[in-house]
MIDOSE-1310 file (N, C-alpha, C; in nm, 2 decimals, decimal comma, always signed):
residues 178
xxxx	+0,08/-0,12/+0,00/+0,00/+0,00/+0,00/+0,09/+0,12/+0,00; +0,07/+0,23/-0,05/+0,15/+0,33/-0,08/+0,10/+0,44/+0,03; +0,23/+0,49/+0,10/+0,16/+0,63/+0,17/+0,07/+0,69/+0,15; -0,03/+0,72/+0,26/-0,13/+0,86/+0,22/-0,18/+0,81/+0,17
xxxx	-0,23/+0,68/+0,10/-0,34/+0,63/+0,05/-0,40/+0,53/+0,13; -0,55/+0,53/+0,14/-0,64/+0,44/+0,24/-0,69/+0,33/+0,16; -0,76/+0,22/+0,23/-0,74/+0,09/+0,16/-0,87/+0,12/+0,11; -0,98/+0,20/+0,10/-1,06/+0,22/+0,02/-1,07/+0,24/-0,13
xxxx	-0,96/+0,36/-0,14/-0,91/+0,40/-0,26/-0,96/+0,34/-0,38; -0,89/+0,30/-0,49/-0,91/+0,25/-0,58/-0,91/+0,12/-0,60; -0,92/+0,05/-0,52/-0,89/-0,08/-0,50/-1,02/-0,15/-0,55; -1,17/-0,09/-0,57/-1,27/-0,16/-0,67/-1,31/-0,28/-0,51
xxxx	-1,34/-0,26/-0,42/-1,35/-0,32/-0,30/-1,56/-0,30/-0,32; -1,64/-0,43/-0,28/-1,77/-0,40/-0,29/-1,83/-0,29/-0,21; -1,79/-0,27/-0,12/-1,88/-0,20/+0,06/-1,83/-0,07/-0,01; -1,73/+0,00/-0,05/-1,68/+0,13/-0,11/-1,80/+0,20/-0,20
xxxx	-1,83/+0,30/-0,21/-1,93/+0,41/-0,19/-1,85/+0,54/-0,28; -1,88/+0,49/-0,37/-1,86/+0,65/-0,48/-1,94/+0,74/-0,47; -1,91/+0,84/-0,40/-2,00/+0,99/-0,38/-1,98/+1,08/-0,49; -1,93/+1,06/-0,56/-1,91/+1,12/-0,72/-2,01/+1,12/-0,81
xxxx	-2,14/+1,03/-0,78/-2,21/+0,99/-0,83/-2,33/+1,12/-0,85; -2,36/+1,21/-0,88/-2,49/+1,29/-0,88/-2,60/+1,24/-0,92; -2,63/+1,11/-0,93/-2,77/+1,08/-1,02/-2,86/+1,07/-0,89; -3,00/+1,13/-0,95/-3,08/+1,13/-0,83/-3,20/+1,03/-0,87
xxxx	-3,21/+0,93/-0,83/-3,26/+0,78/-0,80/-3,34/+0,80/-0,75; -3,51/+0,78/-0,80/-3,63/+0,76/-0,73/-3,63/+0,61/-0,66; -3,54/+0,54/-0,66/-3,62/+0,40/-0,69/-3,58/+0,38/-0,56; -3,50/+0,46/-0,46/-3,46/+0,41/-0,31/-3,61/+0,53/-0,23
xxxx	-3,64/+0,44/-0,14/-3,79/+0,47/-0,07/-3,69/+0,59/+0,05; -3,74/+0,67/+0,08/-3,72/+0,83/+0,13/-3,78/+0,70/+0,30; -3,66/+0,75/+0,42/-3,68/+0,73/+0,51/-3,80/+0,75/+0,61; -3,87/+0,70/+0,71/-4,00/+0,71/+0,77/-3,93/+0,84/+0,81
xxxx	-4,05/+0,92/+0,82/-4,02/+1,05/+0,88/-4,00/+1,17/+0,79; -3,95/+1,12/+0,67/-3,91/+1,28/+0,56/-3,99/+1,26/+0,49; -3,98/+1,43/+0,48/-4,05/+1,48/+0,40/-4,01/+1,53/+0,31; -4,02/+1,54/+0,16/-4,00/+1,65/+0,08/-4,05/+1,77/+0,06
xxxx	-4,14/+1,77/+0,11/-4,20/+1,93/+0,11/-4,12/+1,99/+0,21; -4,12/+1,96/+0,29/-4,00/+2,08/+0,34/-3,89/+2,07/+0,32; -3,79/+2,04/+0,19/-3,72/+2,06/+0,11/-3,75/+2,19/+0,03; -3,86/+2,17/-0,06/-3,91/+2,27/-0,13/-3,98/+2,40/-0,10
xxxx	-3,99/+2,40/+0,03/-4,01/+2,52/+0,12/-3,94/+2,65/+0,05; -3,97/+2,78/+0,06/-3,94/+2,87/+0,03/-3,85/+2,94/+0,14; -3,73/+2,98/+0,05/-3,66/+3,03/+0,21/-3,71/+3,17/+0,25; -3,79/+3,24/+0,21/-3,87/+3,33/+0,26/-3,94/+3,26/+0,39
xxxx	-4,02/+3,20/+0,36/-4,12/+3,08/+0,46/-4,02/+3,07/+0,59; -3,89/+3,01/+0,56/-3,80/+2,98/+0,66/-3,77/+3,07/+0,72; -3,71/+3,19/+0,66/-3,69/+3,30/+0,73/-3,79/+3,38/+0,84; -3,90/+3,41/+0,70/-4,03/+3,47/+0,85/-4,08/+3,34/+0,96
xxxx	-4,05/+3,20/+0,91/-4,11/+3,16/+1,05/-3,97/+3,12/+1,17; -3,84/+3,16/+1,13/-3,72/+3,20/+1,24/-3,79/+3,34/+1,28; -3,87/+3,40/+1,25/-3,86/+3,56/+1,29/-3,91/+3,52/+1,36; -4,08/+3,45/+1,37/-4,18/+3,43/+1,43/-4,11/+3,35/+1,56
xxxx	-4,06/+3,24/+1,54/-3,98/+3,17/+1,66/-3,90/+3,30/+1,75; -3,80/+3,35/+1,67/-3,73/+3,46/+1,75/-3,87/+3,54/+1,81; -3,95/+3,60/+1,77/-4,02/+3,70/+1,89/-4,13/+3,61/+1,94; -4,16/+3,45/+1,97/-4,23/+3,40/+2,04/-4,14/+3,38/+2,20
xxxx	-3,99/+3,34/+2,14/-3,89/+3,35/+2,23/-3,89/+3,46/+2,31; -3,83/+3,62/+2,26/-3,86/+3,73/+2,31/-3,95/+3,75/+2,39; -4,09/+3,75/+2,36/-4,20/+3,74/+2,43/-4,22/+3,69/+2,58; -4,20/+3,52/+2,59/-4,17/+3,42/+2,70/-4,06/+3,53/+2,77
xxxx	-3,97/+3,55/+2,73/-3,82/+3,57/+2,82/-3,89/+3,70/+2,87; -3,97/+3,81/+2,80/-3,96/+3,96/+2,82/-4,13/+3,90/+2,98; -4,18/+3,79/+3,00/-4,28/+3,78/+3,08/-4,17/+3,72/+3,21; -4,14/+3,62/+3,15/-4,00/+3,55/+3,26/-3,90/+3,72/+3,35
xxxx	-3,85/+3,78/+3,29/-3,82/+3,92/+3,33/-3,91/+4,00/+3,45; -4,03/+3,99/+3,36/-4,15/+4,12/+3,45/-4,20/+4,04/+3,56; -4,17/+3,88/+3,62/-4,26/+3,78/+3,68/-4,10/+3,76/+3,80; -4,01/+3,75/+3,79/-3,90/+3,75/+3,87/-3,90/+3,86/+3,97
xxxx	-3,96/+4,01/+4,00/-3,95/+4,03/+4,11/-4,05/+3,93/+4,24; -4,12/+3,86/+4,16/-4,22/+3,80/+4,26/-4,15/+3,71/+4,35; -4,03/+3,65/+4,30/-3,99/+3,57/+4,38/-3,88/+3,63/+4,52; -3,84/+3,79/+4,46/-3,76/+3,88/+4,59/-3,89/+3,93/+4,62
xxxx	-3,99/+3,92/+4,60/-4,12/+3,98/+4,72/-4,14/+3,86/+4,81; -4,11/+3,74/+4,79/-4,16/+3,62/+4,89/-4,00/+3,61/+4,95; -3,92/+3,63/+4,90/-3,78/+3,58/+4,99/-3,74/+3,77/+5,12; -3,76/+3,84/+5,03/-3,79/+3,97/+5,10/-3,87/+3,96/+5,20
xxxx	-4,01/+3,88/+5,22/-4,09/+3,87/+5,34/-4,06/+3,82/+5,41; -4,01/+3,71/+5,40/-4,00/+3,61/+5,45/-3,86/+3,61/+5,52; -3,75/+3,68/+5,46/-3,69/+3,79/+5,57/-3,69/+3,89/+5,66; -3,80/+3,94/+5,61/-3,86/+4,07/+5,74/-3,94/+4,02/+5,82
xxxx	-3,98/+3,87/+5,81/-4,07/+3,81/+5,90/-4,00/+3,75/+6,00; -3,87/+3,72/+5,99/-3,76/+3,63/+6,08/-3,67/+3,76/+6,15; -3,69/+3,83/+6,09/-3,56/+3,97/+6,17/-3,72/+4,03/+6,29; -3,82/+3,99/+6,29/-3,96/+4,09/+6,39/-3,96/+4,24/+6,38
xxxx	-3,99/+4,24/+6,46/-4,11/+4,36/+6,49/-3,98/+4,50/+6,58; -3,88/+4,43/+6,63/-3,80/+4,48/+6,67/-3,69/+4,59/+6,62; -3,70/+4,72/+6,68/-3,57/+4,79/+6,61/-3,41/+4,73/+6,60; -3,35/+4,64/+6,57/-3,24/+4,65/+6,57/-3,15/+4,68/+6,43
xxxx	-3,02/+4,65/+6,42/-2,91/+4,65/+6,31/-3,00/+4,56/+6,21; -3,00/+4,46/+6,21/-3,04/+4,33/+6,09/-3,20/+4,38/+6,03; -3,27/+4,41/+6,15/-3,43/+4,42/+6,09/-3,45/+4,60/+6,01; -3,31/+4,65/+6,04/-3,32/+4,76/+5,96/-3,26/+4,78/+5,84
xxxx	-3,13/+4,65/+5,85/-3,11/+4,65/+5,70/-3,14/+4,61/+5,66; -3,25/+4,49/+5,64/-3,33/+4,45/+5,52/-3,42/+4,53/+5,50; -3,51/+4,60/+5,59/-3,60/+4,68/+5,55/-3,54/+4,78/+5,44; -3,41/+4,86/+5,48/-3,40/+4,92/+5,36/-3,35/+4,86/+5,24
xxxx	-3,28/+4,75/+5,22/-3,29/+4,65/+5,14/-3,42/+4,63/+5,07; -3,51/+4,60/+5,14/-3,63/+4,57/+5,05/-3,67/+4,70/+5,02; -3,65/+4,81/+5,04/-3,68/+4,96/+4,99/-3,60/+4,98/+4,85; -3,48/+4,94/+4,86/-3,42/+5,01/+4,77/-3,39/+4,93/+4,65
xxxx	-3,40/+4,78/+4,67/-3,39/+4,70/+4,50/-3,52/+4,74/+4,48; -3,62/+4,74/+4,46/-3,71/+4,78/+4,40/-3,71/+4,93/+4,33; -3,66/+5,01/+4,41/-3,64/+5,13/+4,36/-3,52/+5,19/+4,26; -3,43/+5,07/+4,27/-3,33/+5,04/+4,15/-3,39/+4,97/+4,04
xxxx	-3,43/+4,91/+4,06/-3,53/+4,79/+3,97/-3,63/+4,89/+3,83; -3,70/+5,00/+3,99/-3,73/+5,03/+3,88/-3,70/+5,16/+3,79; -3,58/+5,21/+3,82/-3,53/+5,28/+3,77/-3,44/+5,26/+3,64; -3,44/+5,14/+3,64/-3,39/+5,03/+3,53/-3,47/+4,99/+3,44
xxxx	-3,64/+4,99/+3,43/-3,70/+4,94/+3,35/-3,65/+4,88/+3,22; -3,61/+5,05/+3,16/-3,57/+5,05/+3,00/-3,46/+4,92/+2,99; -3,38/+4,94/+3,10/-3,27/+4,87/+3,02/-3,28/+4,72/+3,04; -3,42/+4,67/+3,14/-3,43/+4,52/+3,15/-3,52/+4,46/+3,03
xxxx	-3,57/+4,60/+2,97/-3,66/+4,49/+2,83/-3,61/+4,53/+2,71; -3,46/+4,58/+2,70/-3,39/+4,62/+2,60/-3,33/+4,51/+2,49; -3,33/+4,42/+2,56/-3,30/+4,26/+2,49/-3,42/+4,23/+2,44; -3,55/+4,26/+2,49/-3,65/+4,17/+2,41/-3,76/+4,27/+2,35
xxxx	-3,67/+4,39/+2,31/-3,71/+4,50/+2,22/-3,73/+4,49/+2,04; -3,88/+4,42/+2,03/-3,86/+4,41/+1,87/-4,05/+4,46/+1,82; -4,05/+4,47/+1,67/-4,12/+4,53/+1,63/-4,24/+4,43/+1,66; -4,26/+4,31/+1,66/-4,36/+4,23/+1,67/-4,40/+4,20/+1,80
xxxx	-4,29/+4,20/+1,95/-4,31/+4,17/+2,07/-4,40/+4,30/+2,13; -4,50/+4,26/+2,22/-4,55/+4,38/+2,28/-4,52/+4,39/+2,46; -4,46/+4,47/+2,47/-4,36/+4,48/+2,61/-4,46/+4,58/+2,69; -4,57/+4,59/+2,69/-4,65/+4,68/+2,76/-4,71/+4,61/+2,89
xxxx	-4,76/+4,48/+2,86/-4,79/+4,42/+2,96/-4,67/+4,38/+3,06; -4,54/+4,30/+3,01/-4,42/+4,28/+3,09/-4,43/+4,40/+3,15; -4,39/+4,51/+3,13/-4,34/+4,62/+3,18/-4,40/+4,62/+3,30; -4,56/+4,67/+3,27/-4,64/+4,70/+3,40/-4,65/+4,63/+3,54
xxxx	-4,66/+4,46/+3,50/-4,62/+4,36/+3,56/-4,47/+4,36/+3,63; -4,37/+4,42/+3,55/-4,26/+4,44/+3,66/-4,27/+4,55/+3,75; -4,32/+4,66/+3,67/-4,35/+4,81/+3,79/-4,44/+4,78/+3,90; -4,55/+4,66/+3,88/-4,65/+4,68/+4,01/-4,56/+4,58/+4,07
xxxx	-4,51/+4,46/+4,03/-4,42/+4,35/+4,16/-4,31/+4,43/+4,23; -4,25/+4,56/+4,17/-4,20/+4,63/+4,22/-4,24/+4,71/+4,35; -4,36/+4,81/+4,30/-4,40/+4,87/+4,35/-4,48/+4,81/+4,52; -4,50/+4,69/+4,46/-4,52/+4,58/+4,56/-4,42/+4,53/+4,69
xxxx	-4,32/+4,54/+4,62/-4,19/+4,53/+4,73/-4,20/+4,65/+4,82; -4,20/+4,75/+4,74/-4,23/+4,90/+4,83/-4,27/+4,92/+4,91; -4,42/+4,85/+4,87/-4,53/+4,85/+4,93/-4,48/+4,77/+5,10; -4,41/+4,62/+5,04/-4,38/+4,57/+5,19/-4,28/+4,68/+5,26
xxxx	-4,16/+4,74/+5,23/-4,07/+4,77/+5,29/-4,11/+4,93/+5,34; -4,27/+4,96/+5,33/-4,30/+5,05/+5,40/-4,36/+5,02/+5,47; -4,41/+4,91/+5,49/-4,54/+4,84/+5,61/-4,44/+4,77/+5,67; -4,32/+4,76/+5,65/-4,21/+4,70/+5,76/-4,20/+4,84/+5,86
xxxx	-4,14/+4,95/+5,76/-4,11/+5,08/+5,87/-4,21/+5,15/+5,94; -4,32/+5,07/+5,90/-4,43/+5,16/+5,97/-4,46/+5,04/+6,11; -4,42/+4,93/+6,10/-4,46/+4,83/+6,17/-4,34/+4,81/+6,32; -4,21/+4,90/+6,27/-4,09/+4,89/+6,35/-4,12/+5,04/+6,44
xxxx	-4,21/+5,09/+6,36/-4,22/+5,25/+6,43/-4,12/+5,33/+6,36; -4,09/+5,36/+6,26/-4,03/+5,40/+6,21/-4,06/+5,49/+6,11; -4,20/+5,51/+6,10/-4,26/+5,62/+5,96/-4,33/+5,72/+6,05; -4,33/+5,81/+6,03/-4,37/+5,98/+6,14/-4,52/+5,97/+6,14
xxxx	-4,60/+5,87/+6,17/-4,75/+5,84/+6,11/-4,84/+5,95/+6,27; -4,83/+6,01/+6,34/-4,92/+6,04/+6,44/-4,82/+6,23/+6,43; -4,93/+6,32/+6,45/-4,89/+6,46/+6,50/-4,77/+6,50/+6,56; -4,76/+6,41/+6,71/-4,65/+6,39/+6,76/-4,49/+6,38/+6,70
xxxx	-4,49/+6,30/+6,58/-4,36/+6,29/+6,52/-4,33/+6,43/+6,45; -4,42/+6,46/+6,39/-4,33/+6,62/+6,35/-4,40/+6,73/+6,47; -4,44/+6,75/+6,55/-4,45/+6,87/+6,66/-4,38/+6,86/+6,76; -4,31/+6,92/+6,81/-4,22/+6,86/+6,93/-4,32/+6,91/+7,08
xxxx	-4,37/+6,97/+7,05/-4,45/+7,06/+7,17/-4,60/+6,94/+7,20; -4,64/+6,85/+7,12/-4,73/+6,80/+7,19/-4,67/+6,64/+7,20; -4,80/+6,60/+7,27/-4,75/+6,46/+7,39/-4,71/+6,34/+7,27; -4,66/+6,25/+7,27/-4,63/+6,13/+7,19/-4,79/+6,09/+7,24
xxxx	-4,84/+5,96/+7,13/-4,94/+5,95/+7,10/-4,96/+5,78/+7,24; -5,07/+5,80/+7,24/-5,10/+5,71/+7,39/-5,13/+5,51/+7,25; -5,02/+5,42/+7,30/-5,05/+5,32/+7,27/-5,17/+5,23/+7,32; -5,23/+5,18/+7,18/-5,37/+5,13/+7,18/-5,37/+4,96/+7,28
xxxx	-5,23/+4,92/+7,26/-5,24/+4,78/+7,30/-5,12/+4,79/+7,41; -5,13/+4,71/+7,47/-5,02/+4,68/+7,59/-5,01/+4,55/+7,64; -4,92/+4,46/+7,58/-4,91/+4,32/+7,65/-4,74/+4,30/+7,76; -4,80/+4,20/+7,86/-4,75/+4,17/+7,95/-4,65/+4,07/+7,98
xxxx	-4,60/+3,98/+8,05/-4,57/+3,88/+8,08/-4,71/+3,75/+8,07; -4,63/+3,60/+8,10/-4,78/+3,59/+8,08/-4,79/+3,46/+8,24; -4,69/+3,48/+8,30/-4,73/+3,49/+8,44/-4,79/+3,59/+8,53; -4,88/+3,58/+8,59/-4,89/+3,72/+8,69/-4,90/+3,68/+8,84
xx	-4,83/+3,74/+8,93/-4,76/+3,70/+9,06/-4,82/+3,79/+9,18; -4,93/+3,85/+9,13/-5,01/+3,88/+9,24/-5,07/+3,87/+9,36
């Protein structure tokens, strides 16, 4: 056998497969499954239905986007529900933690549906849906500061001249040694 040459070569061997061959042969049966019509598809056809695929995609991803603050509104709770009711260090940084991604978040709108910005996708609904799950986080991280005593809600906090406001509830121990 001569270098650089394989034992297929010219050697007239039966199993060897001449691809040189361009004749197109009806007489071999087309595998289960194909089709020829989408051979003869127009690549117009192909193209608008990649477009179609591309903004069905777009669409999903641009709801997937507007639907992900929901899950920092339940991890957000459920952190301000484990730090209480109490003023300390921890229960005041999350609170403003949960104040202020939201208010980054939404300050960012434009640039989170900038990827799934196209003439066919309609980003009105995503949008709104990320501004109210937003606005929703807000919503908790001011019913935290109002719940720590921490929002000016009674007369008292801005007048200095009248009395702090008389608390409605007062709980105790829950032995009493009377």
């Amino acid at each position: 056998m001569e270098k650089g040459k394989g034992a297929i070569g010219s050697t007239g061997r039966r199993w060897a497969v001449d691809f040189s061959d361009n004749s197109t042969s009806r007489d071999i049966l087309d595998p289960p499954g194909f089709s020829r019509a989408s051979l003869d598809q127009d690549d117009s056809t192909l193209s608008r239905q990649k477009k179609d695929a591309e903004s069905n995609w777009k669409s999903q991803k641009a709801w997937e986007v507007a639907q992900a603050p929901f899950k920092n509104l339940l991890m957000m709770g459920f952190m301000m529900w484990m730090a209480g009711n109490t003023v300390h260090l921890f229960s005041i940084g999350i609170t403003f933690s949960a104040l202020w991604q939201p208010i980054s978040a939404l300050q960012s709108v434009g640039k989170m549906f900038e990827p799934y910005k196209d003439a066919k996708v309609e980003l009105l609904g995503p949008k709104l849906l990320f501004i109210a799950l937003n606005l929703g986080g807000m919503a908790l991280g001011v019913w935290k500061l109002n719940s720590l005593g921490l929002l000016p809600t009674h007369t008292s906090d801005w007048v200095s001249s009248l009395a702090p406001a008389q608390e409605v509830e007062y709980s105790g121990g829950g032995l009493n040694f009377s």
